[in-house]
C-alpha positions in Angstrom: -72.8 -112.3 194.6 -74.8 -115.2 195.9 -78.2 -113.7 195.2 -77.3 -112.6 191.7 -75.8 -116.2 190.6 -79.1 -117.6 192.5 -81.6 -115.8 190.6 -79.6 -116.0 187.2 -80.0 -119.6 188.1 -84.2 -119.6 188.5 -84.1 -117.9 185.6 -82.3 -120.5 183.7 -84.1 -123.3 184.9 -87.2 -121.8 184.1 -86.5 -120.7 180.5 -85.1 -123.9 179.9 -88.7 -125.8 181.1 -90.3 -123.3 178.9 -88.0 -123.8 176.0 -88.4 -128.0 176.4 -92.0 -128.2 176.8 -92.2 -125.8 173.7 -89.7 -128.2 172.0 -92.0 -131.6 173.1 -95.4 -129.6 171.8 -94.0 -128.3 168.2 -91.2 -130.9 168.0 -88.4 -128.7 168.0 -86.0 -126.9 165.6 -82.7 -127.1 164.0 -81.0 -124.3 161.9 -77.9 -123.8 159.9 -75.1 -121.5 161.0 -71.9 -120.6 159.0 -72.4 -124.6 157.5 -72.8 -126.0 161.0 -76.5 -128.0 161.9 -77.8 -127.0 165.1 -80.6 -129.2 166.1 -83.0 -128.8 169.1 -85.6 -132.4 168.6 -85.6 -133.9 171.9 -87.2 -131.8 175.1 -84.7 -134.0 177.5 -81.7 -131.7 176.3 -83.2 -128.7 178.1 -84.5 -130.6 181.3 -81.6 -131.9 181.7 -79.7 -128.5 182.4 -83.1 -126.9 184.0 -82.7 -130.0 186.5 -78.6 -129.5 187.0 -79.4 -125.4 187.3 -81.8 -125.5 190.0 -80.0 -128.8 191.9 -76.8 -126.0 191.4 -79.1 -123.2 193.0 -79.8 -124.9 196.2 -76.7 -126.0 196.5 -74.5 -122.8 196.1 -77.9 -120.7 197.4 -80.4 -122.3 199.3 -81.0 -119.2 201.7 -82.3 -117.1 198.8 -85.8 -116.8 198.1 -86.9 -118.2 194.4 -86.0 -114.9 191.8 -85.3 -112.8 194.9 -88.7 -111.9 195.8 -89.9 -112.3 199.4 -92.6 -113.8 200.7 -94.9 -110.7 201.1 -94.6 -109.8 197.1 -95.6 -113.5 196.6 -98.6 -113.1 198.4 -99.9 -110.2 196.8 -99.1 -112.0 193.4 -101.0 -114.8 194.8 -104.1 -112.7 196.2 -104.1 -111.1 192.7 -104.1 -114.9 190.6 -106.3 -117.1 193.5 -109.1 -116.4 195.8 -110.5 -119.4 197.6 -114.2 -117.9 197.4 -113.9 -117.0 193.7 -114.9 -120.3 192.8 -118.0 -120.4 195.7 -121.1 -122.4 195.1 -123.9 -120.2 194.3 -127.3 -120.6 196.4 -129.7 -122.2 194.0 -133.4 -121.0 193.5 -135.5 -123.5 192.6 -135.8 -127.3 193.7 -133.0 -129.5 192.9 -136.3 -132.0 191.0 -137.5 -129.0 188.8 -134.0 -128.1 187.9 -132.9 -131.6 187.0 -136.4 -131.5 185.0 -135.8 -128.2 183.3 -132.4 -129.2 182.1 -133.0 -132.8 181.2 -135.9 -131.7 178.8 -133.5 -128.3 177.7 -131.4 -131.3 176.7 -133.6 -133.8 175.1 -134.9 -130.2 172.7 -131.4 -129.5 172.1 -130.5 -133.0 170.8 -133.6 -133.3 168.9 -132.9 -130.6 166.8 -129.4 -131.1 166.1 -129.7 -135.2 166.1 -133.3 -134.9 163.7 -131.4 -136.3 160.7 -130.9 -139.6 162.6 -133.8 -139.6 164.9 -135.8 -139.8 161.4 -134.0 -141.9 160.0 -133.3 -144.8 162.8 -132.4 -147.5 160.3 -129.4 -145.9 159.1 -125.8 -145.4 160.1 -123.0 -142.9 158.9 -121.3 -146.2 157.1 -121.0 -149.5 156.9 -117.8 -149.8 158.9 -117.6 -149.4 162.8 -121.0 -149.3 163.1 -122.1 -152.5 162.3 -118.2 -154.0 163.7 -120.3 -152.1 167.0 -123.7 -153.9 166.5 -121.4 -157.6 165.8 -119.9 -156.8 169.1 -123.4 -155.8 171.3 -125.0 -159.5 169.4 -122.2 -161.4 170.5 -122.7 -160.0 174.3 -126.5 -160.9 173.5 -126.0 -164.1 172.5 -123.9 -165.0 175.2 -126.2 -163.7 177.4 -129.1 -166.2 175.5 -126.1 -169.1 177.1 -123.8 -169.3 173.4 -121.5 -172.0 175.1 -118.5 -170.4 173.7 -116.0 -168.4 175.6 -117.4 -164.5 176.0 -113.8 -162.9 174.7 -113.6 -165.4 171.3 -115.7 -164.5 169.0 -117.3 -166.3 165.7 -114.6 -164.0 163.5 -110.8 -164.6 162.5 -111.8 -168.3 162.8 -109.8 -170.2 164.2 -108.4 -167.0 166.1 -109.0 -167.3 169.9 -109.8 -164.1 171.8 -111.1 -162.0 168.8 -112.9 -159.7 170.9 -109.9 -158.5 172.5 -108.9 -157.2 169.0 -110.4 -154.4 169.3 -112.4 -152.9 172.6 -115.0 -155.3 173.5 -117.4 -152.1 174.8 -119.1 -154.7 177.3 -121.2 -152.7 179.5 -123.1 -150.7 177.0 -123.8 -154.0 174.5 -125.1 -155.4 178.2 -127.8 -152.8 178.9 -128.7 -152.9 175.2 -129.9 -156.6 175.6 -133.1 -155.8 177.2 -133.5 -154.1 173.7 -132.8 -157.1 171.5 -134.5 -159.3 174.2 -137.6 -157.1 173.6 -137.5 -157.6 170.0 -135.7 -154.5 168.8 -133.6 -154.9 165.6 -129.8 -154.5 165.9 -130.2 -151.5 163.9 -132.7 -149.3 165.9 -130.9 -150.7 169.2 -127.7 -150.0 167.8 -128.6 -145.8 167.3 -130.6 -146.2 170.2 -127.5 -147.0 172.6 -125.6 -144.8 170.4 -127.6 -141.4 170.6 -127.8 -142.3 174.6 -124.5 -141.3 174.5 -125.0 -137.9 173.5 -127.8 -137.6 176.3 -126.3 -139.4 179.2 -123.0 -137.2 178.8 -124.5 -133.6 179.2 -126.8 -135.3 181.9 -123.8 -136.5 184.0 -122.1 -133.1 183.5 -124.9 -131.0 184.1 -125.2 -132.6 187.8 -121.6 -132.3 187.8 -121.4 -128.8 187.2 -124.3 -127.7 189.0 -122.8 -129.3 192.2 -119.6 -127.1 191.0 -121.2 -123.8 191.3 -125.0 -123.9 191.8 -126.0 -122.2 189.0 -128.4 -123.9 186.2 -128.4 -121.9 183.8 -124.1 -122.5 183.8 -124.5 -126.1 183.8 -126.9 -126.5 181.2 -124.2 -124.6 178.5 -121.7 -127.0 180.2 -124.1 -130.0 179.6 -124.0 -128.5 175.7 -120.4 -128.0 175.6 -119.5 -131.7 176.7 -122.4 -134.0 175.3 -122.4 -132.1 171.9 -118.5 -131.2 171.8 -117.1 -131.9 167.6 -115.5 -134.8 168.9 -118.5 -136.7 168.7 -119.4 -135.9 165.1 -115.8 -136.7 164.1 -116.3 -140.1 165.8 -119.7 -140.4 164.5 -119.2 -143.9 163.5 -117.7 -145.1 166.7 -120.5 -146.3 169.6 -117.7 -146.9 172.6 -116.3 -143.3 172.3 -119.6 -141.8 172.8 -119.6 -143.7 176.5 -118.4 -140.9 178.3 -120.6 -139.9 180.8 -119.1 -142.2 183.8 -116.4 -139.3 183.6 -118.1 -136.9 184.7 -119.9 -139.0 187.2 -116.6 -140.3 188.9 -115.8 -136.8 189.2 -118.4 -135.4 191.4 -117.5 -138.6 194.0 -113.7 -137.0 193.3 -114.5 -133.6 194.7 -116.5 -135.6 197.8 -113.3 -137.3 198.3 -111.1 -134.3 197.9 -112.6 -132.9 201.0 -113.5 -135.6 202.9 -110.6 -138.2 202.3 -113.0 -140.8 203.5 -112.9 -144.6 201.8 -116.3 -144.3 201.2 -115.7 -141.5 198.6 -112.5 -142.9 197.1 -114.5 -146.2 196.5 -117.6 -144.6 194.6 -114.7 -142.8 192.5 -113.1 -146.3 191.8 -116.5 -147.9 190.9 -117.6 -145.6 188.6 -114.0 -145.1 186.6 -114.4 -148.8 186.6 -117.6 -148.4 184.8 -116.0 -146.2 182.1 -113.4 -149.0 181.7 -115.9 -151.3 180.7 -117.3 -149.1 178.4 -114.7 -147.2 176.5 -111.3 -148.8 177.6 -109.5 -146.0 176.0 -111.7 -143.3 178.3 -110.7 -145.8 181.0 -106.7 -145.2 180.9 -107.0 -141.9 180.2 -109.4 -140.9 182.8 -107.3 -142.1 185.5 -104.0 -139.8 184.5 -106.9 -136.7 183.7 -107.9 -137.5 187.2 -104.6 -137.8 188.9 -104.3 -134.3 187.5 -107.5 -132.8 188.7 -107.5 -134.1 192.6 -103.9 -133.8 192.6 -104.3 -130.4 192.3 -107.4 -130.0 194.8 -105.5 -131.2 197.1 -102.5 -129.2 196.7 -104.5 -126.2 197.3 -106.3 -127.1 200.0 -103.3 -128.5 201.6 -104.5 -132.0 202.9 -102.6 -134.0 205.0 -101.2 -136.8 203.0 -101.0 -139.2 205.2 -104.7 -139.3 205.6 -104.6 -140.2 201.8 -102.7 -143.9 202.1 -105.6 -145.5 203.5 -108.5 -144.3 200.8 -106.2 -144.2 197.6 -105.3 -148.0 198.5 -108.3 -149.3 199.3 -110.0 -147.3 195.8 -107.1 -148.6 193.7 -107.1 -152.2 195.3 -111.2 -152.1 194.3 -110.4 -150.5 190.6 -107.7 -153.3 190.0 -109.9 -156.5 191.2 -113.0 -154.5 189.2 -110.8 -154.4 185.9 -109.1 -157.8 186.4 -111.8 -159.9 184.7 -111.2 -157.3 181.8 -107.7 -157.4 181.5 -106.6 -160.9 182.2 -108.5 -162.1 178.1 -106.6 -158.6 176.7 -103.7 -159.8 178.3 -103.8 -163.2 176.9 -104.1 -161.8 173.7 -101.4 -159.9 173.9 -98.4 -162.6 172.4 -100.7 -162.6 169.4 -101.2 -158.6 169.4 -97.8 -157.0 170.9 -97.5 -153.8 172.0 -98.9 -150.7 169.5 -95.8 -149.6 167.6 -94.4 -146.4 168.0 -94.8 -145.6 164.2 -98.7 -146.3 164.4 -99.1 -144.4 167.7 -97.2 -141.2 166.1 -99.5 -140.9 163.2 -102.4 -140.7 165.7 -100.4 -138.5 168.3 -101.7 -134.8 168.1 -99.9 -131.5 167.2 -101.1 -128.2 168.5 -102.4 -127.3 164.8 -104.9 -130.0 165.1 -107.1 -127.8 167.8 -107.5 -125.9 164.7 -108.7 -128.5 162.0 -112.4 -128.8 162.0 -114.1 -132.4 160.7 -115.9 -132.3 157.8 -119.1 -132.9 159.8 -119.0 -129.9 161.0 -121.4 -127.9 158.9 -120.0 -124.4 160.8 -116.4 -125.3 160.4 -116.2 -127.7 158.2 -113.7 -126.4 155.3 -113.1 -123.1 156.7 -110.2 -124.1 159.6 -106.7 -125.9 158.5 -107.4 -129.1 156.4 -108.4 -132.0 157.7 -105.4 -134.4 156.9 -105.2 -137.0 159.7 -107.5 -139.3 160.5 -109.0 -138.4 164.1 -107.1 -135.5 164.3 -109.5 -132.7 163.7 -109.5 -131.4 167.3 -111.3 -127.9 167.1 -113.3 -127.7 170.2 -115.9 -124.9 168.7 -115.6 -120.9 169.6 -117.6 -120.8 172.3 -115.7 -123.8 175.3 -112.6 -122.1 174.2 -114.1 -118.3 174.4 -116.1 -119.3 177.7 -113.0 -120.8 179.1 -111.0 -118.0 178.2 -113.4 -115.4 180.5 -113.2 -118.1 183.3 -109.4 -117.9 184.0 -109.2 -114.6 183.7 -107.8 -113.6 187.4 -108.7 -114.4 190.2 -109.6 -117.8 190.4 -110.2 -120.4 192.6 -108.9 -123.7 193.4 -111.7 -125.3 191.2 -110.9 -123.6 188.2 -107.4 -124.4 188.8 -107.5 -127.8 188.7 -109.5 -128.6 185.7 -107.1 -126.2 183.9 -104.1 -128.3 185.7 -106.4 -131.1 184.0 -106.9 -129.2 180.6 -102.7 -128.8 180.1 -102.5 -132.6 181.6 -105.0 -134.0 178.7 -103.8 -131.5 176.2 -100.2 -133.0 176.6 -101.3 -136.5 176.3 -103.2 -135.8 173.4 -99.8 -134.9 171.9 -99.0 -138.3 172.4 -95.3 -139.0 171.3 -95.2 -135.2 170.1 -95.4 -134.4 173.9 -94.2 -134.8 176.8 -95.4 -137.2 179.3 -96.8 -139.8 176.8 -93.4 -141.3 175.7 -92.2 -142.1 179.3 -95.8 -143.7 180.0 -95.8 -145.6 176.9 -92.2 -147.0 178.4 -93.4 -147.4 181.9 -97.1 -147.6 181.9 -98.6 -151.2 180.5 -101.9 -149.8 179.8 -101.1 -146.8 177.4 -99.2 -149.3 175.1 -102.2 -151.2 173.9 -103.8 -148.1 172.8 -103.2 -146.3 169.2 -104.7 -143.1 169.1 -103.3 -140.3 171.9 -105.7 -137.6 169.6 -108.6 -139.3 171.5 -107.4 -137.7 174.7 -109.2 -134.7 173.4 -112.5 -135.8 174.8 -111.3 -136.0 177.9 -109.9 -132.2 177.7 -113.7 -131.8 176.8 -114.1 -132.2 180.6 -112.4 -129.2 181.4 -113.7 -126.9 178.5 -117.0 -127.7 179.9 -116.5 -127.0 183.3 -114.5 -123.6 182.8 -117.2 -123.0 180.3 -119.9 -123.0 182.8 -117.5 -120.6 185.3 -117.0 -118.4 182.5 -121.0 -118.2 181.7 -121.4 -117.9 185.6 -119.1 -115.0 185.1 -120.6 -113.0 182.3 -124.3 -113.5 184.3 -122.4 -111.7 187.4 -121.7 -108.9 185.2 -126.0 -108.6 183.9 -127.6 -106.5 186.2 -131.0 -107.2 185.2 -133.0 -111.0 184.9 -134.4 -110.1 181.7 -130.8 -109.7 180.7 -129.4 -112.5 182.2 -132.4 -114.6 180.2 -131.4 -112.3 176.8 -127.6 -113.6 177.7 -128.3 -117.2 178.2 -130.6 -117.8 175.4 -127.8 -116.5 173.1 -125.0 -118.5 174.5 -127.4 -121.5 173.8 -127.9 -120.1 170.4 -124.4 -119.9 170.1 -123.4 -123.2 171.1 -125.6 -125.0 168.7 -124.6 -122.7 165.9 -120.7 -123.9 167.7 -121.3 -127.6 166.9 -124.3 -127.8 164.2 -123.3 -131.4 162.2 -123.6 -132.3 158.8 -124.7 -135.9 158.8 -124.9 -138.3 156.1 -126.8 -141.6 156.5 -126.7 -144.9 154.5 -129.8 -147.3 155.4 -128.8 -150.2 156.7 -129.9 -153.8 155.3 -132.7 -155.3 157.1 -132.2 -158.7 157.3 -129.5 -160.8 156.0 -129.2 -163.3 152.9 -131.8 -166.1 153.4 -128.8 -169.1 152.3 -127.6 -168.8 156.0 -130.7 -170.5 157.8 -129.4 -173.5 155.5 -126.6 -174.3 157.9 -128.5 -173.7 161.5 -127.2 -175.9 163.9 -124.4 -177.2 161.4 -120.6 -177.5 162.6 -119.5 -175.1 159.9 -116.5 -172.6 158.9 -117.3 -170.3 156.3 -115.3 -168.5 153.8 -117.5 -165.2 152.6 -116.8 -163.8 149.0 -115.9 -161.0 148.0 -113.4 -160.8 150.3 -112.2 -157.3 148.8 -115.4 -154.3 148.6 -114.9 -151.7 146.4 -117.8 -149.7 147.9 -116.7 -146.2 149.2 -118.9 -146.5 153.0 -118.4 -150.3 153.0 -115.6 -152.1 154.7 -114.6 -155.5 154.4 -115.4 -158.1 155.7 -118.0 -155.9 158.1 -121.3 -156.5 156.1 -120.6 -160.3 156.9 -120.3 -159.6 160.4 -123.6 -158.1 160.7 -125.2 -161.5 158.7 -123.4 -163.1 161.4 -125.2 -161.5 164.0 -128.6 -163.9 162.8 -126.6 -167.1 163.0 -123.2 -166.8 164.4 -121.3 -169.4 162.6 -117.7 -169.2 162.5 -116.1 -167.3 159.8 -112.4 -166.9 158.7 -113.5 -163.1 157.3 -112.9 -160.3 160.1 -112.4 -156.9 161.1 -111.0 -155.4 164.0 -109.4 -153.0 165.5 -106.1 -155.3 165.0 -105.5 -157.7 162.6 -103.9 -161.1 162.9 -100.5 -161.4 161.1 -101.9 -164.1 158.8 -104.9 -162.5 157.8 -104.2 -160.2 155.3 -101.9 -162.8 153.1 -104.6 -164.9 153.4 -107.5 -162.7 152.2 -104.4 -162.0 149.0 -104.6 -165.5 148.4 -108.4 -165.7 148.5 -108.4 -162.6 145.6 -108.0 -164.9 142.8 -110.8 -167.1 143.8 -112.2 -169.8 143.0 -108.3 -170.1 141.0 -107.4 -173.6 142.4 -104.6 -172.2 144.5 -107.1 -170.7 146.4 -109.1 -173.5 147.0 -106.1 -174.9 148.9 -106.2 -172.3 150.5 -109.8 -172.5 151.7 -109.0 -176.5 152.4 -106.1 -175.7 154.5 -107.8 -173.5 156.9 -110.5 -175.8 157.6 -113.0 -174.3 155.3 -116.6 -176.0 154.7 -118.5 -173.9 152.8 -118.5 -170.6 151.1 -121.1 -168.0 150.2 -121.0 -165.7 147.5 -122.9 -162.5 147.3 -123.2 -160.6 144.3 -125.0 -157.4 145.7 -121.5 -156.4 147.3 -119.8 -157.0 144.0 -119.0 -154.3 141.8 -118.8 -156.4 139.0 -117.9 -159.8 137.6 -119.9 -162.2 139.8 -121.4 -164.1 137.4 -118.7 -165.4 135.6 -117.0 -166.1 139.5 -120.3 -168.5 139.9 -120.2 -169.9 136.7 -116.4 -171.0 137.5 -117.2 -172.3 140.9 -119.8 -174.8 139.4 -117.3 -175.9 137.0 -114.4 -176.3 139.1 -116.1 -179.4 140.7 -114.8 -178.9 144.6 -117.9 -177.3 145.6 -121.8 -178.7 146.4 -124.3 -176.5 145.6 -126.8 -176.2 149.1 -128.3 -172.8 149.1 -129.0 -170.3 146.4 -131.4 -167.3 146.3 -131.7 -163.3 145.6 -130.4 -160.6 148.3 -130.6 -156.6 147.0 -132.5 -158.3 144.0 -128.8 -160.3 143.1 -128.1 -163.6 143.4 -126.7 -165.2 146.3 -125.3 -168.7 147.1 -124.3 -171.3 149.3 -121.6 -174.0 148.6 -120.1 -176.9 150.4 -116.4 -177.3 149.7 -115.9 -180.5 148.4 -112.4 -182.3 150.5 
């Protein structure tokens, strides 16, 4: 009797887990019966019972082996799921310098051709939104490096808003090695796609020598090196520089697996330094890398069945060293954070993933583009491509070793987060985690799942090479898996050129304790965003400005940009005088229409001087003084 209640009881638990991970991915179900609602929304209403069946099992039954089976037939499962050697480095060929070189110019070929539209046209950017908020953000670093007195975190926007870099990621280690750039004379533009096509490079370099320590073949890497620093993602975020920055992931990895076997300080310092690094350049990539890489070693070391004791030492030293490294980063954001608050659940939900999004392809995507469910959301079209997810699919095929298993314990780990509050884990880490609750957008996760697609990519090539008798195959196989993967991710890119200098009213004030007010404060151009196009002016005389854009907005900003739509109506002039406000420019390139009639009723309104007037896009431009 015991055994039968015992294993009715495994049973329940584990259709229960099932049943509430299915209701945390798809959000559950409710149904009518005979007039009665059933509902099924919350995933805690099956682990509940799973956890008071099983805590019932052991109780009533701990002598019986989980679902009756003994430990021989659990071995033979095992032997026929994992083999330690499945996942054994191959012996390399050639010298680890020519294969570096091979793959690093395989690379550079692979991005040219894909990237051409941009590398010819270097003056240009996708929009005039995040990308020049993104050069604003790399000339304030510059200037401050060039000894601005003011304080690094407030920038010359939201005036007189402390701590406006913290509204949004301040992407500080990538603006810093773009200064020898601008100190060398490069415009912000060319630096800007400069730094930003990097991204693409840097990330499939880090991953190839990631994944060629992994399993020693080339040839594996390099498609890995294609899956990750070419994966959709980055065409969908095409207009964002910091989530490009993601090749200190793979980097910090290849200290993890060091660490994983040699549980020295060392090791789990390098790992701490480096996700440190990816902090400082992507703060979102920062968070999330740490709970993708609890996954990953967590999992290494389950299998190889380390002694955790030996772990206190390491782990506290590394996380001691990761929180004095990130300290000088935080302490600003956390200032800032009376004035920001915590992201709200409502905002975080329309960003959270469903599982249908890993079928919605981005418009850039000239392959899928169109052809997949609708892109609806924004940042939401998640399709990783045919290829990672056919690749992957040939790598876990049985056996497997304890490699494989952890970036797929990492590939259900990042999924799930990506899910945000339509998962699992992310609700109870947005209560208990402080991190995750400055961020908005779980559906960026994605890239981190990247990680995993790219490594079980690169097994599954490895795999499909074992089964090619012949080189001349093997070559005819990897050329078309190449083929394949650019054909995977091929964009569809559309470039506005970007203004080459700013108005020339500006050099009026150098030097001058100012606060401007920049008109119009409302674009109705469909690739400009407000406010932005004065923020990249700014970066040629960073004067203060009340105008702004960031990733959040100050509570009085938008009423005050309402009130500024009627200028120069007088109310708005008190408005102007009230927030300290000495002069104002007016651009009438970045009006649709009606801008003459705006400067004809500024002159006559007698509260402003005239100081600087000139042409800008071949339409007039002008600087006033507000009269107090």
């Amino acid at each position: 009797m015991r055994p039968r209640v015992a294993i009715g009881l495994d049973w329940l638990a584990l259709t229960l887990a099932v049943v509430a991970v299915g209701m945390a991915w798809t959000g559950g179900f409710y149904t009518v019966i005979g007039g009665v609602r059933l509902s099924m929304r919350n995933a805690d209403r099956a682990l509940v019972p799973a956890a008071i069946a099983l805590a019932l099992r052991w109780w009533f039954a701990p002598g019986v082996r989980p679902f009756g089976v003994e430990p021989p037939r659990w071995q033979q499962w095992r032997a026929r799921v994992f083999a330690a050697a499945a996942d054994a480095r191959e012996t390399p060929v050639w010298s680890a310098w020519a294969r570096a070189g091979l793959a690093t110019l395989g690379i550079l070929l692979f991005g040219a051709i894909l990237l051409q539209p941009q590398l010819r046209r270097m003056d240009a950017v996708p929009d005039f939104g995040d990308p020049l908020f993104s050069m604003w953000r790399m000339g304030w670093v510059y200037e401050q490096w060039r000894g601005d007195p003011r304080p690094l975190f407030s920038g010359n926007i939201f005036h007189p808003e402390p701590l406006a870099l913290t509204f949004s990621d301040s992407m500080l280690l990538p603006s810093m090695t773009a200064v020898p750039l601008r100190a060398a004379g490069v415009h912000p533009v060319v630096a800007y796609n400069i730094l930003f096509l990097s991204g693409f490079l840097f990330s499939a370099l880090a991953t190839y020598v990631l994944v060629e320590r992994l399993t020693g073949s080339s040839r594996a890497a390099f498609v890995s090196a294609l899956v990750y620093g070419f994966y959709p993602y980055r065409f969908e975020h095409y207009s964002h520089l910091e989530l490009q920055m993601t090749h200190w992931m793979p980097l910090a990895l290849i200290w993890l697996h060091r660490f994983s076997a040699s549980l020295t300080v060392r090791d789990a310092m390098a790992v701490a330094l480096l996700a440190a690094a990816q902090l400082y350049s992507s703060m979102y990539y920062g968070v999330f890398f740490a709970l993708y890489a609890g996954a990953v070693l967590g999992t290494l070391l389950l299998v190889a069945r380390q002694p955790w004791r030996r772990l206190l030492v390491p782990v506290a030293s590394a996380l001691a060293v990761a929180i004095l490294l990130a300290a000088p980063l935080a302490r600003p954001y956390l200032a800032a954070q009376a004035v920001k608050g915590d992201r709200d659940e409502g905002s975080i939900r329309v960003y959270s993933a469903g599982p249908s999004d890993y079928f919605r392809a981005h418009p850039r995507s000239a392959t899928y583009g169109g052809r997949l469910l609708a892109d609806r959301y924004p940042e939401r079209a998640l399709f990783p491509g045919t290829l990672p997810l056919a690749l992957s699919a040939v790598a876990l095929v049985p056996p497997v070793g304890a490699i494989r298993l952890a970036y797929a314990a990492g590939l259900v780990a990042a999924f799930d987060l990506s899910l945000g509050f339509n998962g699992v884990t992310y609700k109870h880490l947005y209560r208990w985690f402080l991190p995750i609750r400055g961020l908005r957008v779980p559906a960026r996760m994605s890239i981190v799942l990247a990680i995993s697609l790219a490594v079980l990519a690169a097994f599954g090539t490895r795999r499909i090479f074992g089964r090619v008798r012949t080189p001349v195959g093997r070559t005819v196989v990897f050329g078309a898996i190449v083929l394949a993967a650019a054909v995977d991710v091929w964009p569809a890119i559309a470039l506005h050129r970007v203004w080459w200098r700013p108005p020339p009213i500006y050099d009026a004030l150098k030097g001058q304790p100012v606060v401007l007010a920049e008109f119009p404060t409302h674009l109705n151009i469909s690739h400009v965003t407000n406010a932005v196009p004065f923020m990249y002016f700014s970066v040629w005389h960073w004067l203060p400005m009340i105008n702004g854009y960031s990733g959040f907005t100050p509570a009085n900003y938008e009423p005050l940009m309402e009130g500024l739509r009627d200028f120069p109506a007088p109310a708005a002039i008190a408005l102007l005088r009230s927030r300290g406000v000495t002069h104002v420019t007016v651009n009438c390139a970045l009006y649709v229409t009606g801008c003459e009639p705006i400067l004809t009723a500024i002159d006559a309104s007698g509260s402003f001087r005239p100081v600087a007037a000139g042409q800008w896009e071949e339409q007039p431009v002008r600087l006033y003084e507000v009269v107090h």
